[in-house]
N, C-alpha and C positions, 0 to 999 in steps of 0.2 A: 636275796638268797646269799649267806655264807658258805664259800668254799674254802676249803685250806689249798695253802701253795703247794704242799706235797702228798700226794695219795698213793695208794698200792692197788696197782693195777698189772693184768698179765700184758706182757711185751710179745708179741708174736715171732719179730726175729730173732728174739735169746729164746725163745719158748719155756718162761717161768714170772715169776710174778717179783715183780720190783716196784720200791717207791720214787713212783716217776713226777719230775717237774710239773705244775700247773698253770698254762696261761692262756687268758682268755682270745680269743680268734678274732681278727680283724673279722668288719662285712665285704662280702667281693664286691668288685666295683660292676656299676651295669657297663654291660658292652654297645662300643658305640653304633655298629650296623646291625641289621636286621638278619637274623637267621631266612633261610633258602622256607619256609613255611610262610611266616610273616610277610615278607616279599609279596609271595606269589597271592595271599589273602589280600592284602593292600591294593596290589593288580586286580584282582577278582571283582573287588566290592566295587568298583567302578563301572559307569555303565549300566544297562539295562538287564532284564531277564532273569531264571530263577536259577542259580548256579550252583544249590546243594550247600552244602555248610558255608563256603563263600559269601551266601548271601545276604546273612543276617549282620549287621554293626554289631560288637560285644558288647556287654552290660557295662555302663561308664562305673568307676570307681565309686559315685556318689548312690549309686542306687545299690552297691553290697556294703555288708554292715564291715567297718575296716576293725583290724585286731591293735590291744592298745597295749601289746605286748611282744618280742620276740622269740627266739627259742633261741639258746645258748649254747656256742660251741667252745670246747675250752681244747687245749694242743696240751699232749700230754707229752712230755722227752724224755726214755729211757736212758739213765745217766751209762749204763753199760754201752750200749753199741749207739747212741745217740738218732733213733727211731722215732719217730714223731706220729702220733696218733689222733686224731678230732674224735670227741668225745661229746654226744648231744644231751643236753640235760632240758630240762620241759620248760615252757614260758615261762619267764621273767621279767618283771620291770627294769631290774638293775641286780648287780652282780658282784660282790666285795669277797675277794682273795686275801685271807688271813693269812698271816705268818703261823704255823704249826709248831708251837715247840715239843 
C-alpha cells in the first residue's frame, strides 16, 4: 500500500482540518508479567475438578488458522499545535510512504 507523507486530516485540538505529517507506528512491545486474569487462570488450570471457564487449556496457536497480514497504524502530527493522532488503515503486507509533491 502507497501512502503519501502528508494528508489532510481534521485536528481535533485546533478543531479544523490541516495537512498533517505522516508516519508509520512502531508495534508495542508485549509486556513482560501476566495481567491479574492470566495469573489467576494459570493458578486455576492446575489441579483437579470442573472450575468453569478455568478449566479448559486454550486452543494452541497451531490449531487457529494465523493471519499473514497486519493492520496499519500511521501517527498523523498537526504541524499547528503539534497533536498526534493513530490512524488505522486495513491489513497490509507492507507499507511505502511517498514523498507528495
Amino acid at each position: 500500500m502507497r501512502m503519501p507523507d502528508k494528508l489532510s486530516a481534521y485536528c481535533r485540538k485546533c478543531q479544523k482540518h490541516q495537512v498533517m505529517k505522516v508516519k508509520q507506528e512502531k508495534g508495542g512491545r508485549r509486556s513482560g508479567g501476566l495481567n491479574w486474569s492470566h495469573r489467576r487462570m494459570k493458578h486455576r488450570r492446575r489441579g483437579h475438578g470442573n472450575l468453569g471457564r478455568y478449566s479448559k487449556k486454550p486452543v494452541t496457536q497451531t490449531k487457529m488458522a494465523s493471519k499473514t497480514s497486519k493492520k496499519i497504524d500511521l501517527r498523523l502530527t498537526c504541524p499547528e499545535c503539534g497533536k498526534k493522532a493513530v490512524m488505522n488503515r486495513p491489513r497490509t503486507k507492507r507499507i511505502e510512504i511517498f514523498r507528495a509533491i
